[in-house]
Phi, psi and omega in degrees: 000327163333281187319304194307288178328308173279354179265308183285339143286001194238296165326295148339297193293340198265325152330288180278338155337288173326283182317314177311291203314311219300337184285334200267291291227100187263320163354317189245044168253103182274017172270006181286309222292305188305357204314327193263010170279133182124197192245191206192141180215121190289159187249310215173121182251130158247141167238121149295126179240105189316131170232172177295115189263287147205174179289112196280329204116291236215337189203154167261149164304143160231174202190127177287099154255135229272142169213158194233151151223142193233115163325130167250331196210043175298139187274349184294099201238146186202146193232122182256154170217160208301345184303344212078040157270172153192146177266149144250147165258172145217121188052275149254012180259092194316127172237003170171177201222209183105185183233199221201141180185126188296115193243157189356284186317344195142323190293205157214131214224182196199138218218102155291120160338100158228118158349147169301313193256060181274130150283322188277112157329329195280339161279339111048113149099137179291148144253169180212128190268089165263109157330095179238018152196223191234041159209002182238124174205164191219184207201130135223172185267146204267126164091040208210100129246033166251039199209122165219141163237157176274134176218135164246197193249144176334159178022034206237187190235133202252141182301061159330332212265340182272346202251181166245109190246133169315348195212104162309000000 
């Protein structure tokens, strides 16, 4: 009777073992995995920018400063779907395509669709996408750090109160 009692505990324990990990394993929560599915309207552009800084006598200095424009109603619109595509428009005018893929750290990162014989620099370059609630998310360009833009989801008020943003 020993026996039996400790094999169904040792059995019972190796169970919920089992069970545990499998509940811990977020990799297949596809609302984590999905977060940037849906559509997305920039908000607020930041730049660093070199200016005229003051006069040496013989040259001007110059000093880098964050500078915004802030969107009230924007048309820059970008649609990510669940396949891993994605669009971006202005306004109902698809102005480009590519794809999407969720990366180690957390991020998320985004690829333009380009022609061999593409001319525009600006499809250029990995983004890399950081989340900061479930209507906020910001882009910069990979090896740029001087530019970051914002986006929240259509008709929303976006968690300002989350980001550290360069320019009050």
């Amino acid at each position: 009777m020993k026996n039996y009692v400790l094999n169904a505990f040792i059995i019972l324990s190796l169970i919920s073992v089992v069970s545990c990990n499998n509940d811990d394993d977020t990799a297949d929560n596809p609302e984590e995995v999905n977060q940037v599915i849906g559509d997305w309207q920039m908000y607020r552009s930041e730049s660093l920018e070199s200016t005229l800084d003051e006069w040496t006598g013989t040259e001007w200095t110059l000093v880098d400063r964050w500078f915004k424009s802030v969107f009230e109603d924007s048309e820059i619109l970008i649609t990510f779907n669940s396949d891993g595509t994605f669009m971006e428009f202005y306004a109902t005018v698809e102005t480009a395509t590519g794809t999407w893929e969720k990366i180690e750290d957390g991020r998320y990162l985004y690829n333009y669709t380009v022609d061999v014989d593409n001319t525009n620099d600006a499809f250029v370059g990995t983004r890399f996408i950081t989340v900061y609630c479930d209507n906020t998310y910001s882009v910069t360009k990979e090896n740029d750090d001087r530019s970051i833009s914002y986006y929240r989801t259509r008709s929303t008020t976006e968690c300002s109160s989350l980001i550290t943003y360069n320019v009050e």
